[in-house]
BAVEX-839298 format. One record per residue (C-alpha): x, y, z; residue in one letter. Coordinates in steps of 0.25 Angstrom, whole numbers, plus 5000, padded with zeros to 4 digits. Each point is the difference from the previous one (the first is absolute). Layout:
BEGIN
XYZa ...
//
This chain:
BEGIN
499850935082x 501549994998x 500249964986x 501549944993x 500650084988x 500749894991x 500850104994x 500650075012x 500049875007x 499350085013x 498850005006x 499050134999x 498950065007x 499450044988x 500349944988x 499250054990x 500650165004x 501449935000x 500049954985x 499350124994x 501050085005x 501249915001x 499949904987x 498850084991x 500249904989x 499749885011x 498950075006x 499450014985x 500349854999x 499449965015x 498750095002x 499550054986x 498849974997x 500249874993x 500649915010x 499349875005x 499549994986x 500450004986x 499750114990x 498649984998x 499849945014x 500050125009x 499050035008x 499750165004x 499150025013x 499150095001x 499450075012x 498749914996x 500849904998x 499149984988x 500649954988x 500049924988x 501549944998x 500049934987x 500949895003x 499149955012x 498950014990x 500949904990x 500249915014x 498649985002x 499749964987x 500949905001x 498749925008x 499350004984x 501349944995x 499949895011x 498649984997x 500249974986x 501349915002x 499249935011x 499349924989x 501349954996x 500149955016x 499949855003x 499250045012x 498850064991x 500349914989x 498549945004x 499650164997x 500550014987x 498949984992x 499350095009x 500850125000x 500350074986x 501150124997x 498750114999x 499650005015x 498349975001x 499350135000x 499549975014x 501150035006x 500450165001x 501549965003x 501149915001x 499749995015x 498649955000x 500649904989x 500849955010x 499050005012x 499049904991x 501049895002x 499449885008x 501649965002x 500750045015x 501050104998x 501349985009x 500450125010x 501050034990x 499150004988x 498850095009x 501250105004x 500650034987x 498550054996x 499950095010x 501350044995x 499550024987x 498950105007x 501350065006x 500650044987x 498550064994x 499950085014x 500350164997x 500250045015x 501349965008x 499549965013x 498849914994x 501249934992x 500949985012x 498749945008x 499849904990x 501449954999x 500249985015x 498649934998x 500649914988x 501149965011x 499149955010x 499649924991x 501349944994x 501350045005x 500549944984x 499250134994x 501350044995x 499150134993x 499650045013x 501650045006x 500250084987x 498950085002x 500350025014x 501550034996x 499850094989x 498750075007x 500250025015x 501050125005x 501049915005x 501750014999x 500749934991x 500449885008x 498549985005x 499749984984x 501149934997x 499649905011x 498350004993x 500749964987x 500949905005x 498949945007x 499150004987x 501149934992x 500149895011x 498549994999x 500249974985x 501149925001x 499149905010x 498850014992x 500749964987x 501249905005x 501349984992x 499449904989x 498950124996x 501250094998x 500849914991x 499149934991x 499350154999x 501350084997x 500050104989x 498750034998x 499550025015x 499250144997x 499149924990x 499549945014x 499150095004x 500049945015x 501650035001x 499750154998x 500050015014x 501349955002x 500750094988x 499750135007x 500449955015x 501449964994x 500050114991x 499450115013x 501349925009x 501150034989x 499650154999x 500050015015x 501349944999x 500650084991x 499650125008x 500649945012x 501349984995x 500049854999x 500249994986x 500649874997x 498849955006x 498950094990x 501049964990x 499849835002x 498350045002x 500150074986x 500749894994x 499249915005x 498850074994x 500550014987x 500349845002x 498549975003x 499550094989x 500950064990x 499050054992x 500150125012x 498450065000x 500550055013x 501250114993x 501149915009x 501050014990x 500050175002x 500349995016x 501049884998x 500950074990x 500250135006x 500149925013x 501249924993x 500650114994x 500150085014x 500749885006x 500949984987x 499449874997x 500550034985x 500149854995x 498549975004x 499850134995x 500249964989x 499449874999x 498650075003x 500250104991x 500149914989x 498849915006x 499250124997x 500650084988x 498750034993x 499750085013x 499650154995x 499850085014x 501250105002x 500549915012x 500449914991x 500750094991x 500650065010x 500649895006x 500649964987x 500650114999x 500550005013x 500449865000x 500850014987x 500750135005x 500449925012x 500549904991x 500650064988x 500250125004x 499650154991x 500349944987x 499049944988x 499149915008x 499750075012x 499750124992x 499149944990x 499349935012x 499850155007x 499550064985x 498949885000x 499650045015x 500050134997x 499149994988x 498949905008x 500250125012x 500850134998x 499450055015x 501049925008x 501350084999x 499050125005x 499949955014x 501349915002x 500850124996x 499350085009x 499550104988x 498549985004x 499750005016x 499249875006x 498650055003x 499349995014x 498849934995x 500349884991x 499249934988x 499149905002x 500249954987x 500950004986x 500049974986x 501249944994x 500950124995x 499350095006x 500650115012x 499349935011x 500849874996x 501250065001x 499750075015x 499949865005x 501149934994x 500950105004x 499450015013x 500349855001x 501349974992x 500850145006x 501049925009x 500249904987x 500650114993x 500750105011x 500749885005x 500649964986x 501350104998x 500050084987x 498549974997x 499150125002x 501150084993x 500149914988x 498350015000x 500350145001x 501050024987x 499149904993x 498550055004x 500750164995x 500249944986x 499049924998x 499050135001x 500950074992x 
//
């Protein structure tokens, strides 16, 4: 399949050799091991494909979490006295709770537990199966299409199109009125869940498409929904800003979030202010406070340590791991900005003297 480079503004026959060899730095960005999910959302297959993916495992156990708010629900409000917060020893899990309902779950409601069984399921295949099933019986099963998107071996544009149709689905299921009267606190519904990762899934995949003012306004708009960020939004939106020179809202998110302690944040600080100000007091004292919260950045954006072939599956804050992917990430942000890696340099070498 003939694929299109953004950067060279070509198509090629095989993508994936052309920006290893071509544009390293891109090729880290578009096929490491990360992409399609977020820092702790990246699932590695196996020759099984047998595995246990922690943030699946947080998904399904958002079907507890509906369970308990369902009592809250005027459609159970007749249930209430029946159901308590400890679920009845009689049942051996949420989903036979569920099942000893008398009430007639809508298609949408009886595909979204199947894809609560979808999340818990450890092998790929099984997974996949039980989506496409959740989509014959509702086509609004908006978990389904980020399953599929973020599972199956598909190109960019085929994922970008699942995601796309899972926020539709959301967008129907919910309407306008839902969206205002719920705006800014969104994730504390647990049965929007489903829409947050579509929308987040399609700004990643349009970010790595090269249509960035369109991942830019879904980031936004997720912030806007739910500002206290459970999904880590504010991370892809900044670097994402700072790449297209976005300085003002830049700024304004980076104020938004100040209290923030990963080394993204630092970092963007830092780069910010030099962008701004220029290598005087306040950048400085802004690339000092990043450097003490992660002193491993400077190793990789200088080029002192080389980027590994296999990448972490996790981090710590301030730890080597961090800094690997935030570098990874924020490269162009600070190759792009003239003078920038050289004032790091002359800072980074006195700051560990």
């Amino acid at each position: 399949m003939v694929k299109f480079c953004h950067i060279c503004r070509k198509e090629i026959p095989h993508l994936k050799k052309h920006y290893k060899k071509e544009h390293p730095a891109e090729y880290l960005n578009r096929f490491g091991k990360r992409k399609l999910f977020n820092q702790f959302e990246r699932q590695e297959k196996t020759n099984s494909l047998i595995i246990e993916n922690p943030l699946y495992i947080r998904r399904a156990m958002e079907r507890t979490l509906l369970a308990i708010t369902m009592q809250k629900s005027e459609i159970y409000s007749n249930l209430e006295e029946e159901i308590s917060l400890e679920f009845s020893p009689e049942f051996k899990d949420v989903k036979e709770f569920f099942q000893s309902y008398e009430k007639e779950f809508t298609p949408l409601e009886k595909a979204q537990d199947i894809m609560y069984d979808a999340w818990k399921e450890q092998n790929q295949t099984k997974r996949i199966v039980l989506a496409r099933r959740a989509l014959a019986i509702s086509p609004d099963c908006t978990d389904a299409y980020v399953l599929l998107a973020e599972e199956q071996d598909i190109s960019l544009e085929e994922a970008k199109d699942l995601f796309e149709q899972g926020v539709k689905a959301g967008e129907r299921v919910f309407g306008p009125d839902f969206f205002r009267e719920n705006e800014g606190y969104f994730w504390e519904i647990v049965s929007t869940r489903p829409y947050m990762r579509a929308k987040f899934g399609l700004a990643e995949i349009l970010w790595e498409l090269g249509e960035y003012k369109e991942a830019i306004k879904h980031y936004e708009e997720l912030l806007h929904l739910n500002p206290n960020d459970n999904q880590g939004v504010r991370h892809r939106l900044i670097i994402l800003l700072l790449e297209e020179g976005y300085n003002d809202k830049v700024e304004q998110l980076l104020a938004q979030y100040e209290k923030d302690t990963f080394a993204c944040w630092a970092y963007s600080w830092a780069l910010w202010a030099f962008r701004k100000f220029g290598a005087g007091s306040i950048a400085n004292s802004k690339l000092q406070k990043a450097l003490k919260i992660n002193p491993f950045v400077p190793l990789f954006l200088l080029g002192i340590l080389d980027i590994p072939d296999e990448l972490p599956d996790y981090f710590s804050i301030g730890d080597i791991n961090e800094a690997l992917l935030y570098a990874i990430d924020a490269v162009k942000c600070w190759v792009f900005t003239p003078n920038a890696l050289k004032w790091m340099l002359t800072m980074t070498h006195s700051y560990f003297l």
